[in-house]
TORMILO-685245 format. One record per residue: chain; x, y, z negated of N, C-alpha, C, O, CB in turn. Coordinates in nm, 3 decimals, padded with zeros to 5 digits. Each point is the difference from the previous one (the first is absolute). Glycine has a CB too. Example, Ala and Ser with C-alpha at 12.3 -4.5 7.8 and 13.67 -1.06 7.14 Angstrom:
# residues 2
 ch      nx      ny      nz     cax     cay     caz      cx      cy      cz      ox      oy      oz     cbx     cby     cbz
  A  01.319 -00.569 -00.780 -00.089  00.119  00.000  00.090  00.120  00.000  00.104 -00.002 -00.066 -00.293 -00.115 -00.059
  A  00.154  00.222  00.197  00.082  00.119 -00.006 -00.077  00.109 -00.073  00.051  00.111 -00.017  00.067 -00.174  00.232
# end
This chain:
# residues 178
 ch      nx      ny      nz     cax     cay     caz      cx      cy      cz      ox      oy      oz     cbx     cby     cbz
  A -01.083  00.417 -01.978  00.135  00.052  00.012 -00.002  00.151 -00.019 -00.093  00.071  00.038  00.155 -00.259  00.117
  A  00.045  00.231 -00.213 -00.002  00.122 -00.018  00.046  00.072  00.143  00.079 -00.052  00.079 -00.042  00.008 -00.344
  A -00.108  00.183  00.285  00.000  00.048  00.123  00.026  00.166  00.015 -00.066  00.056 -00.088 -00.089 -00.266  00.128
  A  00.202  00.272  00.014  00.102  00.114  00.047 -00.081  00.055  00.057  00.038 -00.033  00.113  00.167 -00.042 -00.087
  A -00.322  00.158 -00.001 -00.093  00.082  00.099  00.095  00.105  00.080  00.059  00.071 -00.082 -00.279 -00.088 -00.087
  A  00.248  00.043  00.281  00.079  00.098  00.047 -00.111  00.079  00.137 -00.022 -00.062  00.105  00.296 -00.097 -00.190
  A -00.319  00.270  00.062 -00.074  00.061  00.055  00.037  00.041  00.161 -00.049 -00.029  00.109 -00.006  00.083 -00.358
  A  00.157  00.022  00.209  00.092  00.011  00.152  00.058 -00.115  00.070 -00.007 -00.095 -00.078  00.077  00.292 -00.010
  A -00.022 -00.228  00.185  00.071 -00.057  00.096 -00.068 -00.046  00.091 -00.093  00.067  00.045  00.235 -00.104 -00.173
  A -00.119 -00.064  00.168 -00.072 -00.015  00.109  00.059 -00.179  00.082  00.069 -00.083 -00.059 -00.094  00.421  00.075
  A -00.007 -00.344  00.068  00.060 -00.124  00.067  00.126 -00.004  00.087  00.026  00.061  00.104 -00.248 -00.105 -00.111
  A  00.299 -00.049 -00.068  00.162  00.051  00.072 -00.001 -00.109  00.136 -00.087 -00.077  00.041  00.267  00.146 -00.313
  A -00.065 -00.043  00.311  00.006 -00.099  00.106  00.026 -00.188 -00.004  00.026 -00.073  00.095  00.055  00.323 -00.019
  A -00.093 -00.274 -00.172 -00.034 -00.132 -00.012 -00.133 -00.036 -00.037 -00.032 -00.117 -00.024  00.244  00.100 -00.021
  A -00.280  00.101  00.040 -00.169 -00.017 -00.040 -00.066  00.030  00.166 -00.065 -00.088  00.055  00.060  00.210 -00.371
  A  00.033  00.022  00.389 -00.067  00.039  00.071  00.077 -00.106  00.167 -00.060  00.001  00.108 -00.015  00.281 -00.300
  A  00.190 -00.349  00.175  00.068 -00.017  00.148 -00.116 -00.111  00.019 -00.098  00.042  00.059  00.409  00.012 -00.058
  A -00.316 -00.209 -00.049 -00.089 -00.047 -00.043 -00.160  00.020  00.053 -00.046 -00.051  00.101  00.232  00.060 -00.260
  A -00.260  00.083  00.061 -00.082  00.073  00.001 -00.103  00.010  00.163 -00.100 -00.052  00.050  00.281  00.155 -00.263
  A -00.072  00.006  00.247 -00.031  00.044  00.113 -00.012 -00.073  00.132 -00.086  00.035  00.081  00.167  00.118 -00.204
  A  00.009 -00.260  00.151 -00.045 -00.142  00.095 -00.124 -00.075 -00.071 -00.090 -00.015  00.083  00.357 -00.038 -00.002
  A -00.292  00.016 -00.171 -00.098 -00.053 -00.077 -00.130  00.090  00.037 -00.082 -00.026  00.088  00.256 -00.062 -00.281
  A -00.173  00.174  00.126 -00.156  00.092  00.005  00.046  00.124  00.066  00.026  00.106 -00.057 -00.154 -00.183 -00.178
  A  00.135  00.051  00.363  00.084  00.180  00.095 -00.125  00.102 -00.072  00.028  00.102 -00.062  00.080 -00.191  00.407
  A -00.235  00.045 -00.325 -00.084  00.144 -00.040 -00.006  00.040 -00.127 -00.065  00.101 -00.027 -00.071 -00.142  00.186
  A  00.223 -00.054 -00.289  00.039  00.079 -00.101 -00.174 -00.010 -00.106 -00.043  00.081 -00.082  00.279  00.106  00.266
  A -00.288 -00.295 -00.144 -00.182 -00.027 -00.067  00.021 -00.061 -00.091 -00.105 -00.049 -00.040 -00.040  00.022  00.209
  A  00.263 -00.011 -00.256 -00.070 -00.090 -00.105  00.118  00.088 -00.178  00.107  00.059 -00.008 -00.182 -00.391  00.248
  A -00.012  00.296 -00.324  00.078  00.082 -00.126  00.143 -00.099  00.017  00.030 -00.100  00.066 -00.270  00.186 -00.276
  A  00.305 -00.001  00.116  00.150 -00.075 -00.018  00.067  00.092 -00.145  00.024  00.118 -00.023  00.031 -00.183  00.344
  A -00.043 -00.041 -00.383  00.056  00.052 -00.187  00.104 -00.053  00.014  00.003 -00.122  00.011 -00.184  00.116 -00.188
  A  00.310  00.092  00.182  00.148 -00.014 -00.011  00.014 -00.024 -00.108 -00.037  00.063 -00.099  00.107  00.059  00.239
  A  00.009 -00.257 -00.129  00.064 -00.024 -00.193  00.205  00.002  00.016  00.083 -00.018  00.088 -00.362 -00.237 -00.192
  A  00.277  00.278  00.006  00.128  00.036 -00.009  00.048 -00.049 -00.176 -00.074 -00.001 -00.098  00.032  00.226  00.318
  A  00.183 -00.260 -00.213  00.031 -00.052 -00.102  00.140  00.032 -00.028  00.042  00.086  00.078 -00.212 -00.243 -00.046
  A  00.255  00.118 -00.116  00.147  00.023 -00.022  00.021 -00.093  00.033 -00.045 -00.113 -00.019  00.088  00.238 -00.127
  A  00.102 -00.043  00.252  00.083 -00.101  00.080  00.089 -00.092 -00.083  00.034 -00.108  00.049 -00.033  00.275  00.132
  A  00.029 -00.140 -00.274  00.055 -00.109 -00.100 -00.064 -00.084 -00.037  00.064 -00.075 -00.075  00.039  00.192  00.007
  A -00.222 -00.151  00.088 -00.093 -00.139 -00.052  00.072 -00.091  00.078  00.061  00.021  00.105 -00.314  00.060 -00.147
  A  00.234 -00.216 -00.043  00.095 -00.123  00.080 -00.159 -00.057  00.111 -00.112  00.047 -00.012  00.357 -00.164 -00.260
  A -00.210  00.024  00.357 -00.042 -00.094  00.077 -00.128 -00.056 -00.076 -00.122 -00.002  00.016  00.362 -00.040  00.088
  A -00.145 -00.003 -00.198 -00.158 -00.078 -00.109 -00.086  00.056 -00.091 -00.065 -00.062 -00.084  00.185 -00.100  00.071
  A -00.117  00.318  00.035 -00.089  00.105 -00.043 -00.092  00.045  00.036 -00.109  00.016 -00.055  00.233  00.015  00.006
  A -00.067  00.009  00.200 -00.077  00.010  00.062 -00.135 -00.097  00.123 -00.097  00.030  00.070  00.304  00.132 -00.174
  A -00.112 -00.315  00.056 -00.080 -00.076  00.020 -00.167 -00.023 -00.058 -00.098 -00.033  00.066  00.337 -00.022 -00.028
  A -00.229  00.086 -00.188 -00.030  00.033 -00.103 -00.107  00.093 -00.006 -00.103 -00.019 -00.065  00.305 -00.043  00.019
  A -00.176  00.172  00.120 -00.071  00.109  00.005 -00.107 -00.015  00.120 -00.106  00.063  00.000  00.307  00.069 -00.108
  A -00.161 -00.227  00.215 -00.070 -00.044  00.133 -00.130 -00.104 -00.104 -00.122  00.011  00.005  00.389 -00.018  00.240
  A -00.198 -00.071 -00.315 -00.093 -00.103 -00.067 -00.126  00.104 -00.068 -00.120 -00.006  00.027  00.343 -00.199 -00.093
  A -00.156  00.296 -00.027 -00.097  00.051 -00.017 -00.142  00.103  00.084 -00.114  00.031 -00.033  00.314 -00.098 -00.122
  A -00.091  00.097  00.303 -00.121  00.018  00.053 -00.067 -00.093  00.090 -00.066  00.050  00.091  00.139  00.146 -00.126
  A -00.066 -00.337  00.026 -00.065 -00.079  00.101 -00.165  00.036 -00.050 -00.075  00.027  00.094  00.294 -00.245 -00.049
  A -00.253  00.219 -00.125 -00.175  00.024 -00.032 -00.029  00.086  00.138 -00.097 -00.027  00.070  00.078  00.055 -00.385
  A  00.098  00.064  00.344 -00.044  00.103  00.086 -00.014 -00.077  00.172 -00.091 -00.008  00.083  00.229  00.223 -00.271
  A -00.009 -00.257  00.183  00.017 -00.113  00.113 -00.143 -00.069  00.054 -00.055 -00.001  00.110  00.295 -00.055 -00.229
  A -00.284 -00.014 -00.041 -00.084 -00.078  00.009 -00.144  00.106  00.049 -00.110 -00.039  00.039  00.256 -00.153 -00.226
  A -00.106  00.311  00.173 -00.219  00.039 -00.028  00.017  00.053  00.173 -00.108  00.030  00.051  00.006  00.128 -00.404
  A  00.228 -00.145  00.445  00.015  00.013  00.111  00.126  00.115  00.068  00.033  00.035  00.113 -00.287 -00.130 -00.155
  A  00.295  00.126 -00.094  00.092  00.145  00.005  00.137 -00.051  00.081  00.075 -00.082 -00.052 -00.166  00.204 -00.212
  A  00.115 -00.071  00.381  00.134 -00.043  00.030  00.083  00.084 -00.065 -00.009  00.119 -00.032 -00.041 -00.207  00.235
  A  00.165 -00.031 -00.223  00.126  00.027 -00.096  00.103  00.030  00.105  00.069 -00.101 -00.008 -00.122 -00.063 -00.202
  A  00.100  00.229  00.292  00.117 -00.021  00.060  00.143  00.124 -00.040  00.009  00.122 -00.015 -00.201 -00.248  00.212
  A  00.256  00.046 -00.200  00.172  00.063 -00.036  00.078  00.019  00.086  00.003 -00.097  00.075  00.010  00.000 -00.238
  A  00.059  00.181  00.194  00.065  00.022  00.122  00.189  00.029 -00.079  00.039  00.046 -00.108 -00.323  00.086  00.286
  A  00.347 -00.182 -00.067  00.170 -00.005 -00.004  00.072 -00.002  00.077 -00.015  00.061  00.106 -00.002 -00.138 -00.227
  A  00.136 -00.006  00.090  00.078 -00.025  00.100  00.095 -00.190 -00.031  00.095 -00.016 -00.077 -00.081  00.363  00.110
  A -00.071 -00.444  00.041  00.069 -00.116 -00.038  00.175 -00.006 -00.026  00.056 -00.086 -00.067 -00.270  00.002  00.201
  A  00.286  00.203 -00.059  00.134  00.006  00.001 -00.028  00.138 -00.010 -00.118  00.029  00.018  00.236 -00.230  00.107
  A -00.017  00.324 -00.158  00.019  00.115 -00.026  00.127  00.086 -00.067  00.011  00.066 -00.103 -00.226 -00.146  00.115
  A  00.287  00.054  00.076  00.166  00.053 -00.066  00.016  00.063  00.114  00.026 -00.062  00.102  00.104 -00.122 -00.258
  A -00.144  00.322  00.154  00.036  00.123  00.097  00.121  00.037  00.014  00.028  00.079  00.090 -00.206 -00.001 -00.135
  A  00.281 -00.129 -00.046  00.126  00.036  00.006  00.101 -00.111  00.140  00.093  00.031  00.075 -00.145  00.062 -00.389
  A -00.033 -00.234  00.292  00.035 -00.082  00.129 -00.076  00.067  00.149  00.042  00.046  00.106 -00.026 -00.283 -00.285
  A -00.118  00.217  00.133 -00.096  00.085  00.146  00.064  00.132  00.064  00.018  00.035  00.117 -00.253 -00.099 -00.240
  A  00.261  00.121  00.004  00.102  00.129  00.087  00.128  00.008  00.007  00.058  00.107  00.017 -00.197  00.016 -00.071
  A  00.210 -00.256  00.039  00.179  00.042  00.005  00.046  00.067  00.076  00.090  00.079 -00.029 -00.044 -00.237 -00.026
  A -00.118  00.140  00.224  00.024  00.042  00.096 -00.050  00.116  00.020 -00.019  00.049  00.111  00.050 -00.234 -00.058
  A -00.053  00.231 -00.147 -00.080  00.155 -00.002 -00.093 -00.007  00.092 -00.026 -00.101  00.065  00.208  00.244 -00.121
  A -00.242 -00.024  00.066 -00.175  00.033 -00.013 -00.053 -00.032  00.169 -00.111  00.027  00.047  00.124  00.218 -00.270
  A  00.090 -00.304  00.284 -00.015 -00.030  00.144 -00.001 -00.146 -00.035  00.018 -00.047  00.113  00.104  00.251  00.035
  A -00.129 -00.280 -00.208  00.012 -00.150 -00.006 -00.108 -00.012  00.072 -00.097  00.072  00.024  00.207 -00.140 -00.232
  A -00.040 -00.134  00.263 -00.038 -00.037  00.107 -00.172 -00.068 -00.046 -00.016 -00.122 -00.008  00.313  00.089  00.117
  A -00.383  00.105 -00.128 -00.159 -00.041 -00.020 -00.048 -00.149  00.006 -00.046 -00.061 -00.097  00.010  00.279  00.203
  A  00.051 -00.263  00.007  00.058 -00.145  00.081  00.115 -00.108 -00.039  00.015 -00.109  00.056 -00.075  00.261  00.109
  A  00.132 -00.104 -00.264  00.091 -00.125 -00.046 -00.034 -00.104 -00.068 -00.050  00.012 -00.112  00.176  00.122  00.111
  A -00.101 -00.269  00.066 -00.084 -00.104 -00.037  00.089  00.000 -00.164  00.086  00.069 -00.055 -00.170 -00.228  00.340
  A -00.018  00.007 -00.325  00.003  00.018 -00.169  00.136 -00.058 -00.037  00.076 -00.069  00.068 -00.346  00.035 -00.123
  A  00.283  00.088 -00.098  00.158 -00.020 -00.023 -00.065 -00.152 -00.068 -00.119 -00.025 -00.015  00.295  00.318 -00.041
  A -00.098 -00.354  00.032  00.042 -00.144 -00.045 -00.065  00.018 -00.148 -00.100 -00.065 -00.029  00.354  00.009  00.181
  A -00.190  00.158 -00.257 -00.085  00.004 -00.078 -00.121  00.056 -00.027 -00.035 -00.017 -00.117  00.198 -00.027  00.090
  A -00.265  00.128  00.120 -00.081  00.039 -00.012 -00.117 -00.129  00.030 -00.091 -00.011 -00.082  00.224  00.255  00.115
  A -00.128 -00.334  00.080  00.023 -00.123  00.028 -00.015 -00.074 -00.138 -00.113 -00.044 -00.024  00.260  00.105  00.232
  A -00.084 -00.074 -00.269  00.021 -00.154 -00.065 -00.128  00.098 -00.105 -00.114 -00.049 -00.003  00.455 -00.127  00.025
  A -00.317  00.298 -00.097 -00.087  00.083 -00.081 -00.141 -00.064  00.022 -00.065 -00.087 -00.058  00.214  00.310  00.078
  A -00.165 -00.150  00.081 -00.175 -00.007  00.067 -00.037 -00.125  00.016 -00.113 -00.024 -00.042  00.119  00.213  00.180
  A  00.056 -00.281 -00.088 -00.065 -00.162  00.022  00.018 -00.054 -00.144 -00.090 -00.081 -00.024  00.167  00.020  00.295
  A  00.003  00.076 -00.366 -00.002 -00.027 -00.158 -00.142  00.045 -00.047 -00.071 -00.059 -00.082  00.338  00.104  00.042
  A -00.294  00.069  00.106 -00.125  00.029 -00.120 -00.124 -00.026  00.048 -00.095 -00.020 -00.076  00.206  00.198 -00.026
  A -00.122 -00.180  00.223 -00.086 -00.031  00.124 -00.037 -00.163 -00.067 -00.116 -00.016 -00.039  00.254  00.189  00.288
  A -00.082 -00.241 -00.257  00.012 -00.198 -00.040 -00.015  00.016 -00.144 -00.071 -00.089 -00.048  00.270 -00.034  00.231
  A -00.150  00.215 -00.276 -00.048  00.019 -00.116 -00.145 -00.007 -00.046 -00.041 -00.082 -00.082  00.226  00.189  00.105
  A -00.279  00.013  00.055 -00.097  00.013  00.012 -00.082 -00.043  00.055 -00.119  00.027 -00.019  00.199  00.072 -00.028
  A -00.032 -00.183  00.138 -00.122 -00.112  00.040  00.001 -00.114 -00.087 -00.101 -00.064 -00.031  00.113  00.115  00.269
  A  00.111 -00.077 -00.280 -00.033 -00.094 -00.114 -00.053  00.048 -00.119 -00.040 -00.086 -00.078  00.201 -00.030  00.158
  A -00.171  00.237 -00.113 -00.086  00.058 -00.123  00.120 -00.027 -00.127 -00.022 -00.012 -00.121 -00.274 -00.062  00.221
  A  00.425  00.069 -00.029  00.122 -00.003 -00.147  00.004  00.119 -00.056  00.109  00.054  00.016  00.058 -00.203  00.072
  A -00.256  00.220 -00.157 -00.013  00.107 -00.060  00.097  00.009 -00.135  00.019  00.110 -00.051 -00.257 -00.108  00.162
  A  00.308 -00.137 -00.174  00.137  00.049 -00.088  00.088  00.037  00.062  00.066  00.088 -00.056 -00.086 -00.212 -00.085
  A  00.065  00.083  00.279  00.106  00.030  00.075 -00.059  00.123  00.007  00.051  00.071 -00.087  00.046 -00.273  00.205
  A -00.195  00.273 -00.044 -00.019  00.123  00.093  00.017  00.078 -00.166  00.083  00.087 -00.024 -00.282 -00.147  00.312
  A  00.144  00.029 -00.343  00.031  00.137 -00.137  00.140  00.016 -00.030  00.025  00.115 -00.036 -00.235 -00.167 -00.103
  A  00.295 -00.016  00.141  00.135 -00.021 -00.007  00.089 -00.011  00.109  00.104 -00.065 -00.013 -00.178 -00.018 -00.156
  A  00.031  00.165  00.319  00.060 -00.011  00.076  00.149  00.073 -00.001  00.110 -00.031  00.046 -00.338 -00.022  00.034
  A  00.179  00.160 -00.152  00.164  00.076 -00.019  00.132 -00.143 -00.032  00.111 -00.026  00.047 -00.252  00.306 -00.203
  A  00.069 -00.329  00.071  00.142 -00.132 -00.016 -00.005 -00.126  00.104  00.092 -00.078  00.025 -00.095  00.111 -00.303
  A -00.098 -00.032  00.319 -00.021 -00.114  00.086  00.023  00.001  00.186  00.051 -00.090  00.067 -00.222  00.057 -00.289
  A  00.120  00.153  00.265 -00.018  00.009  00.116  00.121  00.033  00.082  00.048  00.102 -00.050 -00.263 -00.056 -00.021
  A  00.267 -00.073  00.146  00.091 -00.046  00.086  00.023  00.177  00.029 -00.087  00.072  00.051  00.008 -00.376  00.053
  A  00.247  00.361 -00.160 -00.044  00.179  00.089 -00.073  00.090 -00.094  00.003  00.119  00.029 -00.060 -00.219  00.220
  A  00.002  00.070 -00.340 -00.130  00.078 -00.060  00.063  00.134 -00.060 -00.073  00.099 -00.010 -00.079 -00.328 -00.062
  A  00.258  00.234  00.041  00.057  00.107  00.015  00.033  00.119  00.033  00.003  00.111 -00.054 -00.011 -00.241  00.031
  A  00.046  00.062  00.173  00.032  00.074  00.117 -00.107  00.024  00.069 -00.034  00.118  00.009  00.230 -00.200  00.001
  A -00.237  00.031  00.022 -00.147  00.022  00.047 -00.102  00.122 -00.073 -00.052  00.100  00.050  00.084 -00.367 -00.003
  A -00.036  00.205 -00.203 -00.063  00.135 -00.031  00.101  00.025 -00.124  00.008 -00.082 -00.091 -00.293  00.055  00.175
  A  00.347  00.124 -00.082  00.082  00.034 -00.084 -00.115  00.056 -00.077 -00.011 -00.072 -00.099  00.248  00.098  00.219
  A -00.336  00.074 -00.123 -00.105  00.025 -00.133 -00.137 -00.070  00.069 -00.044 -00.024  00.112  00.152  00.294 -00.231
  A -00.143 -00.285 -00.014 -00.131 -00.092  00.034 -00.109  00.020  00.048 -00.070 -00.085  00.054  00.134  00.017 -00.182
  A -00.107  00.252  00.106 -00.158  00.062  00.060 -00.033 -00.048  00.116 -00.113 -00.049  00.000  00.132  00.255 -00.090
  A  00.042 -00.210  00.200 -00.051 -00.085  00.122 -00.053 -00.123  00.013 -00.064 -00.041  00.097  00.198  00.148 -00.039
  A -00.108 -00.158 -00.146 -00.044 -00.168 -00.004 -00.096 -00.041 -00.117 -00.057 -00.107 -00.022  00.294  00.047  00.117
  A -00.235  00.191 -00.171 -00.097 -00.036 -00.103 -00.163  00.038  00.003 -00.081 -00.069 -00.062  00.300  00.089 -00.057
  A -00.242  00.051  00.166 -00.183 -00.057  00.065 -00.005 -00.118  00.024 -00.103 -00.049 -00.046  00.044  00.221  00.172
  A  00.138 -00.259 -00.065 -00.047 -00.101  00.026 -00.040 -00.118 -00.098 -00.064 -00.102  00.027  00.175  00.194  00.148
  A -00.045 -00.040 -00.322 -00.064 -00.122 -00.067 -00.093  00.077 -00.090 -00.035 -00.042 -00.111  00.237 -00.143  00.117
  A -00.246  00.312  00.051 -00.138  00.066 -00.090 -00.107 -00.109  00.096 -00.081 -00.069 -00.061  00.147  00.407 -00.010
  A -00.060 -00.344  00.177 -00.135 -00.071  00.151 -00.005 -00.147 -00.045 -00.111 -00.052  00.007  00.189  00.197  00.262
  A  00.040 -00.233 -00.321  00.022 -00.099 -00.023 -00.045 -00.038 -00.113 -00.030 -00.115 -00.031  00.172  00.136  00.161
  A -00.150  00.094 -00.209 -00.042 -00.061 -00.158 -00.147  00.039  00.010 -00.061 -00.052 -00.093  00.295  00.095 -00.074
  A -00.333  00.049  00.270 -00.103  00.013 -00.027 -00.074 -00.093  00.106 -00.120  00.023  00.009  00.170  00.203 -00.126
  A  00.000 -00.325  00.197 -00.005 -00.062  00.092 -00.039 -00.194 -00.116 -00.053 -00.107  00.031  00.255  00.346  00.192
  A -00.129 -00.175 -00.372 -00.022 -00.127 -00.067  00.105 -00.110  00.041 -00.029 -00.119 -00.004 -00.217  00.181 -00.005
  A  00.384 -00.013  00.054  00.114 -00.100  00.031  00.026 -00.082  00.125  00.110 -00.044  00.035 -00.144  00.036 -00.249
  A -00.123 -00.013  00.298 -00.012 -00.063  00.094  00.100 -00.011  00.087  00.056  00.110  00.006 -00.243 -00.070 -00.050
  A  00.256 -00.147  00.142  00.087  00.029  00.076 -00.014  00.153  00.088 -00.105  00.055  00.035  00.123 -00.325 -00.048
  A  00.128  00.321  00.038  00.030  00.137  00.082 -00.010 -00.096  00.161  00.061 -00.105  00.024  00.147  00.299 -00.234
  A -00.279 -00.140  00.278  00.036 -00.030  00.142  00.016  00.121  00.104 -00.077  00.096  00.002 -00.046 -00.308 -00.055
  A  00.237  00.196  00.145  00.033  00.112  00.009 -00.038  00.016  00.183  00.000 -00.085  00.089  00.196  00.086 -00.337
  A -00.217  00.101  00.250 -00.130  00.000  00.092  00.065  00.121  00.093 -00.087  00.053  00.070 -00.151 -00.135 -00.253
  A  00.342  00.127  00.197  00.075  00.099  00.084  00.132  00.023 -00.069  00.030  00.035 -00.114 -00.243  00.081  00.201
  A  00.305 -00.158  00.056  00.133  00.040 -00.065  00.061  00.126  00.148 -00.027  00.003  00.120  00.091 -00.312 -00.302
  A  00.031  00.404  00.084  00.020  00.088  00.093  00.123  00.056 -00.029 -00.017  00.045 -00.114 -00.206 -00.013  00.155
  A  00.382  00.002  00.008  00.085  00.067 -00.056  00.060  00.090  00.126 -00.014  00.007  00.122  00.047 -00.191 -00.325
  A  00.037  00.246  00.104  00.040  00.137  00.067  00.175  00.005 -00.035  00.038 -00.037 -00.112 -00.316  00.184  00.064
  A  00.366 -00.105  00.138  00.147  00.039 -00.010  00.091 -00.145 -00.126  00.087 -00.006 -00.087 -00.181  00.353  00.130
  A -00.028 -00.459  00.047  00.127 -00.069 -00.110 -00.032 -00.096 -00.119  00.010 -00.119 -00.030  00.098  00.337  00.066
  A -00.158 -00.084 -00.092 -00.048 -00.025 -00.171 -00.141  00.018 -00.086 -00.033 -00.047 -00.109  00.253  00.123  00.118
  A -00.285  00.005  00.078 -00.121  00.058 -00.042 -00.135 -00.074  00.042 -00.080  00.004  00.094  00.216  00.205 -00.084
  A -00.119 -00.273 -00.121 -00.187 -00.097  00.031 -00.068  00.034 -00.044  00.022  00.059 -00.106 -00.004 -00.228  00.114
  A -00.169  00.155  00.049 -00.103  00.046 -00.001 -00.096 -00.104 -00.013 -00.119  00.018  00.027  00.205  00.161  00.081
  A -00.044 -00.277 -00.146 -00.077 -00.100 -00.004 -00.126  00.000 -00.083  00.013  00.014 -00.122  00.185 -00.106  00.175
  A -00.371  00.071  00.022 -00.060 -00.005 -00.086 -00.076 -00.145 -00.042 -00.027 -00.090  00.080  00.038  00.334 -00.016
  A -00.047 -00.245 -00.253 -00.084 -00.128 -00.011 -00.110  00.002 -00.027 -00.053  00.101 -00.047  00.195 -00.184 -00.002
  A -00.184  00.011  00.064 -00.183 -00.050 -00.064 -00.002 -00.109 -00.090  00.070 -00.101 -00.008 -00.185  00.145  00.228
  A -00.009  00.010 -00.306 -00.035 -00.163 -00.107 -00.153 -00.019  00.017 -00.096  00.067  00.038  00.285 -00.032 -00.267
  A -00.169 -00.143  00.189 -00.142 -00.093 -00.026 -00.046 -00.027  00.178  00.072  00.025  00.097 -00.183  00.118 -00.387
  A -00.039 -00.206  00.291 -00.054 -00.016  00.153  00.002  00.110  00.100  00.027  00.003  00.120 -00.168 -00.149 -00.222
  A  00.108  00.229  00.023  00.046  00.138  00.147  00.126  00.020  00.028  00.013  00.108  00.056 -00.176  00.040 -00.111
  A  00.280 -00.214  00.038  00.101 -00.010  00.052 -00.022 -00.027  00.159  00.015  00.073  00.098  00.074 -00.139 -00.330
  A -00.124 -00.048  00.216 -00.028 -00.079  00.069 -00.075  00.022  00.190  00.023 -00.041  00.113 -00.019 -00.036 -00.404
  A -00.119  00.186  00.205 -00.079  00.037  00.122  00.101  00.172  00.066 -00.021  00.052  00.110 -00.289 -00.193 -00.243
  A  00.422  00.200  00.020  00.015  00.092  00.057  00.106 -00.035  00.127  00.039  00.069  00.094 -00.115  00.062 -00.316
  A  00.109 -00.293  00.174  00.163 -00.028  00.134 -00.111 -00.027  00.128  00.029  00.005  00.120  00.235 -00.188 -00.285
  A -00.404  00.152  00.105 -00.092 -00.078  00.130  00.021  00.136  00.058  00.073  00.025  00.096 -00.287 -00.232 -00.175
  A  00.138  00.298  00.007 -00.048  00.117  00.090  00.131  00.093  00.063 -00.025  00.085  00.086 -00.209 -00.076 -00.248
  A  00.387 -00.033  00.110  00.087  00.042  00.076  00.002 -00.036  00.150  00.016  00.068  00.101  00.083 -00.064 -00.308
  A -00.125 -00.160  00.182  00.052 -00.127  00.161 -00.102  00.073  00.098  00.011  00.003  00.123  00.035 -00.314 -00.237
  A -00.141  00.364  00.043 -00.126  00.031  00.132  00.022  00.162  00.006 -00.096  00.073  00.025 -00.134 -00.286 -00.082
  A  00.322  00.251  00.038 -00.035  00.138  00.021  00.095  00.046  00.079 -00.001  00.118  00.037 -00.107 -00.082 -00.234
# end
C-alpha cells in the first residue's frame, strides 16, 4: 500500500487514552497509522486485511473510537449535561444492532451500516469514530466481533470495546477475574 511518512506528531488521544490503562509504564513501541477520513467501511476493512500478516507474526492491531458519537445530542443540554443519563432508545437499538452483527460475523451488513443500521445517522452523523473499527476487523481476517466492554456516557456516547479471533475470548475471562 502506498504510504504517507509524517515525521512530526505524535499520539492523539484515541491512541494514547487506550494506551495508557493497557501499558501505564508506556514499555512497548506503538506506530500510529492514520488514513483519510473519507475512506468507506469496506476500505478500510481492506486495509486491516492487508495488515493481518502482521497480526499473524504477533503485532497487535488495535483501533480505537467511539461505537456512538454525535456531540451535538450529548451536549444539547450544554456543557453541564447530565454524565449519568441512561441510554436513549436509539443509541440502544444502534449498539445492540452492531454488537449481534458482529458476533454473527455479517460483515455485508457492518460495511453498509450507514444504510442498514437502525439510527446510523444520528448516532454518527460523520464516520471517523466508528471507522477503526473495521481497520481491527479486517486485520483480525473477518472473524466474528465480540464485544467485550460496553460503556456510555450522557445518553449517547459509547465506548464500547471489541475483540476478534480466540483472544477475545480470554480478554472477557480475564475481565470476570479482575
Amino acid at each position: 500500500l502506498p504510504v504517507h511518512n509524517v515525521a512530526e506528531g505524535g499520539l492523539d488521544h484515541g491512541i494514547w487514552t487506550p494506551l495508557r490503562y493497557l501499558w501505564p509504564a508506556a514499555d512497548v513501541p506503538v506506530l500510529p497509522l492514520a488514513w483519510p477520513p473519507n475512506w468507506s467501511p469496506r476500505r478500510l476493512f481492506e486495509l486491516g486485511l492487508a495488515l493481518a500478516p502482521l497480526a499473524r507474526e504477533g503485532v497487535l492491531i488495535m483501533a480505537s473510537g467511539s461505537i456512538t458519537h454525535n456531540l451535538q445530542r450529548v451536549f444539547a443540554g450544554g456543557l453541564r449535561s447530565d454524565i449519568d443519563r441512561p441510554a436513549t432508545p436509539e443509541s440502544t437499538a444502534f449498539r445492540d444492532w452492531f454488537s449481534a452483527r458482529g458476533a454473527a460475523a455479517d460483515w455485508p451488513a457492518l460495511l453498509d451500516y450507514r444504510n442498514l443500521a437502525p439510527h446510523a445517522a444520528l448516532m454518527h452523523p460523520t464516520d471517523e469514530h466508528l471507522l477503526p473499527f473495521f481497520v481491527a476487523a479486517g486485520a483480525a481476517g473477518g472473524v466474528p466481533a465480540r464485544r467485550i466492554h460496553q460503556s456510555l456516557s450522557f445518553g449517547d456516547l459509547g465506548m464500547d470495546a471489541y475483540a476478534f479471533g480466540p483472544g477475545a475470548e480470554r480478554l472477557v475471562e480475564a475481565r470476570a477475574t479482575a
